[in-house]
C-alpha positions as CSV (number, residue, x, y, z in Angstrom):
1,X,-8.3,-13.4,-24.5
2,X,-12.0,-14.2,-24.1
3,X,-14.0,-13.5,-27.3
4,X,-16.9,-11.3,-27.8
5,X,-20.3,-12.8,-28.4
6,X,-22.6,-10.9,-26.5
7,X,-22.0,-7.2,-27.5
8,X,-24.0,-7.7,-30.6
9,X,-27.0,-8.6,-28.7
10,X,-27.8,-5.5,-27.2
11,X,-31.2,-5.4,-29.9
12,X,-32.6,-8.2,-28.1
13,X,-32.8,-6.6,-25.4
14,X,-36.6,-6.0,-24.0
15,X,-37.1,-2.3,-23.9
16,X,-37.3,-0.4,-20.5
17,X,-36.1,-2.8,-18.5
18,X,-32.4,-3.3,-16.9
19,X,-30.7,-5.9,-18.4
20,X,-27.0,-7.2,-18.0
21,X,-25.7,-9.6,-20.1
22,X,-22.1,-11.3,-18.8
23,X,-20.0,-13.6,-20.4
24,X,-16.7,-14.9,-18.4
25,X,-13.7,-17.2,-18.0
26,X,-11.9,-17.7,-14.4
27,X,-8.9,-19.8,-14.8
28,X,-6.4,-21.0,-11.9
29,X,-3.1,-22.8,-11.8
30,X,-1.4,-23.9,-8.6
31,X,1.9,-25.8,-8.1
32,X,2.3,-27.3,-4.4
33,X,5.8,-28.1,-3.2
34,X,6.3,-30.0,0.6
35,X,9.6,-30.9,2.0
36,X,10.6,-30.9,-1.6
37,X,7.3,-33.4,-2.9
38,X,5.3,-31.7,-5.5
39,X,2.0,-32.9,-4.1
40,X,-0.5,-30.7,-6.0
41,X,-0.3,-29.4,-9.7
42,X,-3.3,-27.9,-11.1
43,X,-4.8,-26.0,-13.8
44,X,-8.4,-25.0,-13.5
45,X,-10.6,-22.9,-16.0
46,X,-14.5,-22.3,-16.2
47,X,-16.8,-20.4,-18.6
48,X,-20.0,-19.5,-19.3
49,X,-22.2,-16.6,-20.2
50,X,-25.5,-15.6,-18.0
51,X,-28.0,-12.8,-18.1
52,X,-29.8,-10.8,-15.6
53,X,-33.4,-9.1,-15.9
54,X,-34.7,-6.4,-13.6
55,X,-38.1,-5.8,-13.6
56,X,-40.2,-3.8,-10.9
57,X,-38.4,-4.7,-8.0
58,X,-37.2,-8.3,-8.9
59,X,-34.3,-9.9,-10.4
60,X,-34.4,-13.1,-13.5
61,X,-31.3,-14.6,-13.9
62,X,-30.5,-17.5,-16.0
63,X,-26.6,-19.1,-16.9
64,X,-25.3,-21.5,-19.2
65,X,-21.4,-23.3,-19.0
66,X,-20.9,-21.9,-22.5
67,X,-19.7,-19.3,-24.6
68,X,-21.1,-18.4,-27.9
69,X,-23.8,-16.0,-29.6
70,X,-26.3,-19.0,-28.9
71,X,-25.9,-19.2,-25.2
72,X,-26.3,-15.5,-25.3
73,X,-29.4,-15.6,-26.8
74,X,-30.8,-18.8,-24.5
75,X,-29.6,-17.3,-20.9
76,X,-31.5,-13.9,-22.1
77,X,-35.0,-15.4,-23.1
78,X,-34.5,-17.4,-19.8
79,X,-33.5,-14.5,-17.4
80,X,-36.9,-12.4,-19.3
81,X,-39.0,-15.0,-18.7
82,X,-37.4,-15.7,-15.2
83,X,-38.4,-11.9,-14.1
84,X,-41.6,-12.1,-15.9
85,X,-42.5,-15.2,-13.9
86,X,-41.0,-13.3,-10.3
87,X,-43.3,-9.9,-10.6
88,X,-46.3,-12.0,-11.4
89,X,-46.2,-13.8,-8.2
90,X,-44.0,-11.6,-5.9
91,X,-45.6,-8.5,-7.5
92,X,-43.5,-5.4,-5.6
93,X,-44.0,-3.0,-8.3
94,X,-41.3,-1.0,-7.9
95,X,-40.4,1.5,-10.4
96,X,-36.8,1.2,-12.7
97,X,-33.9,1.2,-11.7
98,X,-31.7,4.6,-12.0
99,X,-30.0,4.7,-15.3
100,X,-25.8,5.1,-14.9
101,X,-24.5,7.6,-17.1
102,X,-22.0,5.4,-20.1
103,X,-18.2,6.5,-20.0
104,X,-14.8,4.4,-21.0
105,X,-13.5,1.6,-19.0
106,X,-10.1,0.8,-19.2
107,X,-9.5,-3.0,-20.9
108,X,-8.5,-5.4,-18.4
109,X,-4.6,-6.9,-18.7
110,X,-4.2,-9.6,-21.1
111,X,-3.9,-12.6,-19.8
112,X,-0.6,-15.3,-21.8
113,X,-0.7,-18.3,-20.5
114,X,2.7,-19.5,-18.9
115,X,3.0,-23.4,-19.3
116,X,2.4,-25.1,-15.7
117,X,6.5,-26.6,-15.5
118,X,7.4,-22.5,-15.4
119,X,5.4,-23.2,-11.7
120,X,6.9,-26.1,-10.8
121,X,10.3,-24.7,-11.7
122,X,10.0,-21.6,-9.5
123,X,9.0,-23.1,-6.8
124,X,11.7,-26.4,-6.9
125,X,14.1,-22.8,-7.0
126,X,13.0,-21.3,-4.4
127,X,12.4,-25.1,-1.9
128,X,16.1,-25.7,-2.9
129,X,17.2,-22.5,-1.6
130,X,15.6,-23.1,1.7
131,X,17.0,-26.5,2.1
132,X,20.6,-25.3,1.4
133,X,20.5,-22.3,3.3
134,X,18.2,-23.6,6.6
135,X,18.3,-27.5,7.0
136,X,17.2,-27.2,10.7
137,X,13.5,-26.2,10.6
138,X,11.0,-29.4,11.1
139,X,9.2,-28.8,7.3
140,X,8.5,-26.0,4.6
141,X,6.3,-25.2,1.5
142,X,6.3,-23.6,-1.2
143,X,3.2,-22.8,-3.1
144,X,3.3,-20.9,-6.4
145,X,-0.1,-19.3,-7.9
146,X,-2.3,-17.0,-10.6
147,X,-6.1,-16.8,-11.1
148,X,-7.9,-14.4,-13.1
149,X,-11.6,-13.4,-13.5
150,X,-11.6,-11.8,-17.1
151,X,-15.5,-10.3,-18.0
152,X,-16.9,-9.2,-20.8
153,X,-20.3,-6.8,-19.9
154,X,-23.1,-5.7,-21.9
155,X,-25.7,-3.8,-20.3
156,X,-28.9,-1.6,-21.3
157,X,-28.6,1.2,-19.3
158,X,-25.1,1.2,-17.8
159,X,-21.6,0.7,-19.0
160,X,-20.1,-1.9,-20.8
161,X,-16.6,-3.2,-20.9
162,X,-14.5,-6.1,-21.3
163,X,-12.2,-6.2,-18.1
164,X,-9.5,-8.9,-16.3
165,X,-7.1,-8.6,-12.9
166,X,-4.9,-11.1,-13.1
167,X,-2.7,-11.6,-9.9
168,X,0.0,-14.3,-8.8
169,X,1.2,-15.3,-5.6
170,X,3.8,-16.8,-4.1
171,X,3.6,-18.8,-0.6
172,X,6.6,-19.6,1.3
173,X,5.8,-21.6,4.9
174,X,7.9,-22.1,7.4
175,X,7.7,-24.4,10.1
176,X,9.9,-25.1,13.6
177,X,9.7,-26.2,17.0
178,X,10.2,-23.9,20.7
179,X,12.5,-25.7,22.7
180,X,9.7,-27.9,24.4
181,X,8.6,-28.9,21.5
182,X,5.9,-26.5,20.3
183,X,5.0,-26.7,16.8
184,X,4.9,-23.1,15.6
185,X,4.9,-21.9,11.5
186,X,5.1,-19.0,9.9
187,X,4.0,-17.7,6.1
188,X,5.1,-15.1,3.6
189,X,2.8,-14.5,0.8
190,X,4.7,-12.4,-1.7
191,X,3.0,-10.8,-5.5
192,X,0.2,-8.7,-6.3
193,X,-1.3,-8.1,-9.6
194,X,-0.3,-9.7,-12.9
195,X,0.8,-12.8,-14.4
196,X,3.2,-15.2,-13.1
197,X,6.0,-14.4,-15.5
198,X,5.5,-10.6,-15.0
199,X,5.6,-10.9,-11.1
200,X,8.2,-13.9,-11.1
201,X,10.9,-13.3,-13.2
202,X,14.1,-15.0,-11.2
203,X,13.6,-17.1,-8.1
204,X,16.7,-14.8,-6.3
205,X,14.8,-11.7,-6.6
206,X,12.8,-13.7,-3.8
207,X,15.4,-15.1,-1.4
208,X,15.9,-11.7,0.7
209,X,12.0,-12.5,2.0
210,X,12.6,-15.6,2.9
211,X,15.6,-14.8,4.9
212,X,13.5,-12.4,6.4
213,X,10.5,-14.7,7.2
214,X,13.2,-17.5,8.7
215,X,14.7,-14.6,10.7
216,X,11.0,-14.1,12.3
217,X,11.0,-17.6,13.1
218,X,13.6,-18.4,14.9
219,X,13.0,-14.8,17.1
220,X,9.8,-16.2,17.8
221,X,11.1,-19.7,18.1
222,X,12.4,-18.2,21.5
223,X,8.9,-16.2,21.9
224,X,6.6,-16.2,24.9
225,X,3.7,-15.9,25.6
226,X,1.8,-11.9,25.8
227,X,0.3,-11.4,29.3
228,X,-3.8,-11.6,28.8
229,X,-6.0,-8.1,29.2
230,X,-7.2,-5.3,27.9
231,X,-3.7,-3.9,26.2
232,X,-1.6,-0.9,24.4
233,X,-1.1,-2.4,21.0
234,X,0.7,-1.5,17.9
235,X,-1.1,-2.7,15.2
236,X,0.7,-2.8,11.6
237,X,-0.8,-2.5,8.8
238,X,-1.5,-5.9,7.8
239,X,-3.3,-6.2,11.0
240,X,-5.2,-2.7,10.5
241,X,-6.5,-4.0,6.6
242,X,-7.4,-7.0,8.4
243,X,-10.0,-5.2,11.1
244,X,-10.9,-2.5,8.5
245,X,-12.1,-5.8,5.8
246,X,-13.4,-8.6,8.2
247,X,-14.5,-6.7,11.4
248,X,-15.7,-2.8,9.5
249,X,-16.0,-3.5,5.7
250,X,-18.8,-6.2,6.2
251,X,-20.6,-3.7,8.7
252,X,-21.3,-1.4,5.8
253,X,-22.5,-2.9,3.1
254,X,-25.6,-2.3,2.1
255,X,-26.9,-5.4,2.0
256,X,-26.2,-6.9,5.8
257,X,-27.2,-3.0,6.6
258,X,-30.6,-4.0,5.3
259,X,-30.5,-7.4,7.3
260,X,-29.8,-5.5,11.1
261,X,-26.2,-4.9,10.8
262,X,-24.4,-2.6,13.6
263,X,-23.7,0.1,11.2
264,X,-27.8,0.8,10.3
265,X,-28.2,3.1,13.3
266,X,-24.6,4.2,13.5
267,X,-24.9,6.3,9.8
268,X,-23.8,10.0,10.2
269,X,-22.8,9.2,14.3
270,X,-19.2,9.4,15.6
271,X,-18.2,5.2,15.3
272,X,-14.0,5.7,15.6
273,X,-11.1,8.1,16.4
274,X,-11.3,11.7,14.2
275,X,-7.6,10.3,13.4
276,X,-9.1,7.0,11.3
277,X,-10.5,7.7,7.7
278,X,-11.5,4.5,5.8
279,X,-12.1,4.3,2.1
280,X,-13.2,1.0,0.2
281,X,-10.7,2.2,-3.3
282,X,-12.0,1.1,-7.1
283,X,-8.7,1.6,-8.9
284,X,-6.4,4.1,-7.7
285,X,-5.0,5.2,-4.0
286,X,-2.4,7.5,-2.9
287,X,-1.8,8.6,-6.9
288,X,-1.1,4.3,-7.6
289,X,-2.7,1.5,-8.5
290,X,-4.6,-0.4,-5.4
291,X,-4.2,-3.8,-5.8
292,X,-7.0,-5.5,-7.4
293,X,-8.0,-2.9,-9.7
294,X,-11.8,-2.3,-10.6
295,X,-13.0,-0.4,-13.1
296,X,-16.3,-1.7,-13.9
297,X,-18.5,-4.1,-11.4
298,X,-21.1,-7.0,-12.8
299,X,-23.8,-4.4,-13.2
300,X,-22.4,-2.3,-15.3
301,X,-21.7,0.8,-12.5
302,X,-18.5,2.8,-13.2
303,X,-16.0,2.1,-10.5
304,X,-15.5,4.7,-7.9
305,X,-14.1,5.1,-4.7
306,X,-16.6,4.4,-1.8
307,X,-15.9,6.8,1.6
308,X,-16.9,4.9,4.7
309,X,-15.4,6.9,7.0
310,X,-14.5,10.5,7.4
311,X,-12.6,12.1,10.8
312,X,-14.4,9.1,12.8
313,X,-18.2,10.1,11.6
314,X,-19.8,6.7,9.5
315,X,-20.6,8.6,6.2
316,X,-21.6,5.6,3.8
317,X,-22.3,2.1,2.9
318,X,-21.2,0.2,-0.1
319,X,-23.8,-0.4,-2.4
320,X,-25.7,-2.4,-5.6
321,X,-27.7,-0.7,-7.7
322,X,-30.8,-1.4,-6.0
323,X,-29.7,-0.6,-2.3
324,X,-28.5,2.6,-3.7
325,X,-32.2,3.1,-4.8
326,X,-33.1,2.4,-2.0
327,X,-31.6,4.5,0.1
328,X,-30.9,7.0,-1.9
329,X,-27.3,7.0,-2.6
330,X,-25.3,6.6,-5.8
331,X,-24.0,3.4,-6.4
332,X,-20.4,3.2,-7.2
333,X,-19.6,-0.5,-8.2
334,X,-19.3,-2.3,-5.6
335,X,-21.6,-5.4,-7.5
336,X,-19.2,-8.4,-7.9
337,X,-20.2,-11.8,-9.2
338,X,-17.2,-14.9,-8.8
339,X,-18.7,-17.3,-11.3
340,X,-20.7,-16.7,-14.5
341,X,-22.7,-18.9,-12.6
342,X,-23.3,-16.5,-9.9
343,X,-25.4,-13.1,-9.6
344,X,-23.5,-10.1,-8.6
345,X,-23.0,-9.2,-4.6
346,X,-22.4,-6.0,-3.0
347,X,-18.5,-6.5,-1.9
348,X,-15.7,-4.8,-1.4
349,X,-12.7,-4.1,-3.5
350,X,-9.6,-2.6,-2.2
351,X,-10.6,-1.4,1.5
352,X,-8.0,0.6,3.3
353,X,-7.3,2.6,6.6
354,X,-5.8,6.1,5.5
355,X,-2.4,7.0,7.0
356,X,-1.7,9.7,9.3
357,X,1.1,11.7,10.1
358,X,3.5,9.5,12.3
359,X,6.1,7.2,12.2
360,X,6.3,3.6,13.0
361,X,9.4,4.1,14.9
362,X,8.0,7.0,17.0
363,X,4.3,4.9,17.6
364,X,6.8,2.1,19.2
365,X,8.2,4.5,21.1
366,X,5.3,6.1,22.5
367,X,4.8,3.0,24.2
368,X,6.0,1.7,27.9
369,X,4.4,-1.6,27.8
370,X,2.1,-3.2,25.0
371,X,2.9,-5.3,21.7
372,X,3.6,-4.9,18.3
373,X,1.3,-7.1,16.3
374,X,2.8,-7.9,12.7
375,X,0.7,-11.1,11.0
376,X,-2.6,-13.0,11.3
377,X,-3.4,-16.1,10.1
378,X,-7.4,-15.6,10.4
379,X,-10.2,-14.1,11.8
380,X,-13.7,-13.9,12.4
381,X,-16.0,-11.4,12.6
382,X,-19.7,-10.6,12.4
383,X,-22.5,-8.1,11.7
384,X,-22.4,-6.5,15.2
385,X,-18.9,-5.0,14.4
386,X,-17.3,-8.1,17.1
387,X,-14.0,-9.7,15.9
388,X,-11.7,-12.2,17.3
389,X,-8.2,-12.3,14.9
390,X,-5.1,-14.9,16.0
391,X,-1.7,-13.1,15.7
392,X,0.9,-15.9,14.7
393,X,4.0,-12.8,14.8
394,X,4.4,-10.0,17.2
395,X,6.8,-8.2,19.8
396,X,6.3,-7.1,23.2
397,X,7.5,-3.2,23.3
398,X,9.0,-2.5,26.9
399,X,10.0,1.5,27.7
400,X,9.7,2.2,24.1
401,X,11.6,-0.8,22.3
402,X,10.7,-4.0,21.1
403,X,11.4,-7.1,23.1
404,X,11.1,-10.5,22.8
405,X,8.5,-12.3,19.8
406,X,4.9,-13.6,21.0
407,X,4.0,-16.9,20.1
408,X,0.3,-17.3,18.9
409,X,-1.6,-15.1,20.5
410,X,-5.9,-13.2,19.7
411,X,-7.2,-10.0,19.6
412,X,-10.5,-9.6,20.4
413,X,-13.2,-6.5,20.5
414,X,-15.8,-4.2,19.0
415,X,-14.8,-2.7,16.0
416,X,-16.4,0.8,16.9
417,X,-15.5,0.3,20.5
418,X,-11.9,0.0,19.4
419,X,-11.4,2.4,16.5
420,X,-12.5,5.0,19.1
421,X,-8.9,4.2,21.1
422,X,-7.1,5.1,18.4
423,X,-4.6,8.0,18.9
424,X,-1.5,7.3,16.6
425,X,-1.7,6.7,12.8
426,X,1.3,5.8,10.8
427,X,2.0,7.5,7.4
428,X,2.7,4.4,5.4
429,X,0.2,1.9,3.9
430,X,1.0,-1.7,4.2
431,X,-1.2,-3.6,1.2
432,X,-2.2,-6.8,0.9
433,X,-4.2,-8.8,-1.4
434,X,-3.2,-12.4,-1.4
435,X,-6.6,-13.5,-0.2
436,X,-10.7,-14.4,-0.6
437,X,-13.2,-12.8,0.6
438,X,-15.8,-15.5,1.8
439,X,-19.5,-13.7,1.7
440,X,-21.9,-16.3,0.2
441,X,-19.1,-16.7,-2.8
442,X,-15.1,-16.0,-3.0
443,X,-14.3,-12.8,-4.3
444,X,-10.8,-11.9,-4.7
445,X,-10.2,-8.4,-2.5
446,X,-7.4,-6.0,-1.6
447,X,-6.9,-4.6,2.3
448,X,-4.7,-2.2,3.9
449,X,-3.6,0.4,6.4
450,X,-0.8,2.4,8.8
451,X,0.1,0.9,12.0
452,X,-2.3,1.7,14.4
453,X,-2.3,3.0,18.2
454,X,-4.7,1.6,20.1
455,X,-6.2,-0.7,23.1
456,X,-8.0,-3.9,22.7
457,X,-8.5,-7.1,24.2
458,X,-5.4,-9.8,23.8
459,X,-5.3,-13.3,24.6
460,X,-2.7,-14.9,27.1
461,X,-1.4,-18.7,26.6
C-alpha cells in the first residue's frame, strides 16, 4: 500500500489558487509463455509524486521519481513558480477555476503482491493443457498479467482520496493454418478487475474458454471470405464497445471538441438511431460494478457518469475542469493522468452502448443475408467520427441462421452515418476491458455494448 506523505501539506498550499498535489505507484508484472518457452518474465514498478498549479488560465506542473514529504514540498514550490512564470508571459487572465463541492471516495483495492513463479505457474497450467488436448495447431501463447495505478490526491478546492484498480488478465493465442496454407490466429483475453490470485484461483476454471476459443478456430479454419459492400451486419457487443470507444468516445471529448472534432457542431443535433443511448460510466452500470472503477479522477472531481447520448440526440462531451468552464458544463471526472510523470487528460472510463429490448437470437434472425461480427483485433479511428476496424471472427447469417466463419475481414464507416442504421439493440451488455487507450499516454479503459443491427461498409478478400 502506498504511504501518505502529501496529505499533511495542504498548508503549503498558496491561497486562492487550484492546486493538486499527486503522489503514485504503477506497478506491472507479465509472464510470456510460446510453444511452451517462457520468453518474457517481468516485473515493473514506478513512483513519484508531482504537483499541479492553476493560475488565471494556465497550468504549472512539476514531478519528481520520488516519494516522500520532501519531494512533496520540492514538486510544489516548482509547479508555483512554474504557473507564476506561465501568466507572466502567456498572461490569459482568466478567472478561477469552479470550486468541486468535497464528499467521500471510496479507498481503492489493496493491492498483495503475488510472487512472479504464481505467473509462470498459471500459465505453464494452462500451455500444458493446450498441448495435451490440441497438438495439431501450428503455435500458441499464453500470457498471464496485472498492473495497477494506485493514487493518493490532495487538492485545494476539490476532493481528496487515496484510490487503486487493480486488474489481471489472462491471454490465450491460438494459431492454425486454412487448408492452403493461410496463417490465421485467434485470442481470448479472459479477467477483469483485481489481483491475479483473486481472478486466478485454479488454471481448470479456465479450460472451458479455451475449448471454446479452439472451437472458433477450427470453424473458421474452414472460413471464407465475406462478399465486399455496403452490408446487414450483426454487431456483438465487443464490436459495438469497440465503435462506441475508438470511433464515438474520442469524438466527444472536450478537448479534440476544442481542436475541430466532428462532434462540435453536432451538440444537441440528432447523430444516431433514437434506439442507441451511450453513456461513458465512473463506477457503477446496470446496478454492478463497470469494469475499471473510478471514483475520483487526477483533479480531484468526484466520479460521475457522463451521458453522451440520449434517444440518438449528442447531449454532452467529457470534460476537465477547465473545458467544463469553458463551456459551461459540470465536470464529472473524466481527468486521468498514467504516470506521476504525466498531467491529467480528459479520457474515458468505462464507455458503453445501452441495451435495448431484443434478443441476440431473434437480431440473427431478422436477418436474410449479412454477418455476424464477434472479435477485432484493432482499429483506427479519427476526429471526424471515420473508423476502419479488422474483424479476425465472424459468421455469415443466410435466411436467418448462421453459416459458415469469415476469415479476416474490415468494417469501415462514419460513426454518425452508421449509428443512424441502427434498428435492433440487444438486451445484454458484453464488457471488456483488457486494453489501453492510446491518446497522448496509455490509460487503462473499460468498453461495452448489445449486439447491434445495422449497415456498414465490409471488406472482401
Amino acid at each position: 500500500m502506498l504511504e501518505d506523505h502529501i496529505s499533511d501539506k495542504k498548508s503549503l498550499f498558496s491561497t486562492g489558487v487550484h492546486t493538486e498535489l499527486r503522489e503514485q505507484k504503477s506497478r506491472s508484472r507479465q509472464v510470456v509463455m510460446i510453444q511452451g518457452n517462457l520468453t518474457g518474465n517481468a516485473r515493473m514498478e514506478s513512483s513519484g509524486t508531482s504537483a499541479r498549479v492553476y493560475q488565471n488560465g494556465v497550468y504549472g506542473f512539476s514531478s519528481i521519481a520520488e516519494c516522500s514529504g520532501d519531494a512533496a514540498e520540492t514538486v510544489l514550490k516548482a509547479a508555483t513558480e512554474n504557473a507564476g512564470f506561465m501568466d507572466r508571459h502567456v498572461g490569459r487572465g482568466k478567472g478561477p477555476l469552479p470550486v468541486i463541492p468535497c464528499s467521500p471516495i471510496p479507498q481503492g483495492s489493496s493491492i498483495q503482491d503475488a510472487e512472479q513463479k504464481h505467473y509462470v505457474e498459471f500459465a505453464k497450467a494452462l500451455d500444458g493443457y493446450i498441448t495435451e488436448k490440441y497438438p495439431g495447431l501450428s503455435s500458441r501463447s499464453v500470457i498471464a498479467t496485472e498492473d495497477s495505478l494506485e493514487k493518493i490526491i490532495c487538492t485545494s478546492d476539490g476532493c481528496s482520496g487515496h484510490i487503486c484498480a487493480p486488474r489481471s488478465y489472462i491471454y490465450v493465442f491460438l494459431n492454425t493454418e486454412t487448408a492452403s496454407g493461410t496463417p490465421i490466429e485467434l485470442f481470448k483475453s479472459i479477467g477483469g478487475t483485481g489481483i491475479f490470485t483473486e481472478n486466478f484461483t485454479d488454471p481448470a476454471l479456465l479450460y472451458p474458454e479455451i475449448d471454446k476459443l479452439y472451437e472458433q478456430i477450427m470453424r473458421k479454419r474452414e472460413g471464407v471470405y465475406a462478399e465486399a459492400g455496403y452490408k446487414t451486419v450483426v454487431l456483438s457487443g465487443f464490436m459495438s464497445g469497440m465503435l462506441a470507444h475508438e470511433a464515438v468516445g474520442h469524438t466527444v471529448e472536450a478537448d479534440l471538441v476544442l481542436g475541430g472534432s466532428v462532434a462540435g457542431p453536432a451538440l444537441n443535433k440528432c447523430v444516431a438511431s433514437e434506439l442507441v443511448n451511450l453513456v461513458d460510466y465512473a463506477h457503477t452500470a446496470f446496478g454492478r460494478p463497470v469494469p475499471l472503477p473510478v471514483y475520483l479522477d487526477d483533479e480531484g472531481t468526484p466520479a460521475e457518469d457522463a451521458v453522451l447520448i440520449r434517444d440518438g440526440i449528442l447531449t454532452g462531451y467529457m470534460h476537465s475542469r477547465e473545458s467544463a468552464q469553458h463551456f459551461g458544463a459540470k465536470p464529472q471526472g473524466n481527468a486521468r493522468a498514467w504516470s506521476f510523470s504525466d498531467e491529467p487528460l480528459i479520457r474515458m472510463r468505462n464507455t458503453a452502448v445501452l441495451p435495448g429490448r431484443d434478443k441476440l437470437e431473434d437480431i440473427i434472425a431478422s436477418v436474410d443475408d449479412g454477418y455476424y461480427l464477434i472479435t477485432s483485433t484493432n482499429g483506427q479511428a479519427d476526429t471526424t467520427g471515420e473508423f476502419m476496424f479488422g474483424v479476425n471472427m465472424g459468421y455469415e447469417i443466410k435466411n436467418g441462421k448462421l453459416g459458415r466463419a469469415l476469415l479476416d475481414t474490415t468494417i469501415s464507416g462514419v460513426a454518425f452515418n452508421m449509428l443512424k442504421t441502427v434498428d435492433m439493440v440487444s438486451d445484454t451488455v458484453e464488457w471488456t476491458s483488457s486494453g489501453f487507450c492510446g491518446k497522448k499516454q496509455p490509460m487503462p479503459v473499460g468498453m461495452g455494448g448489445p449486439a447491434l443491427r445495422c449497415k456498414v461498409m465490409i471488406g472482401g478478400r
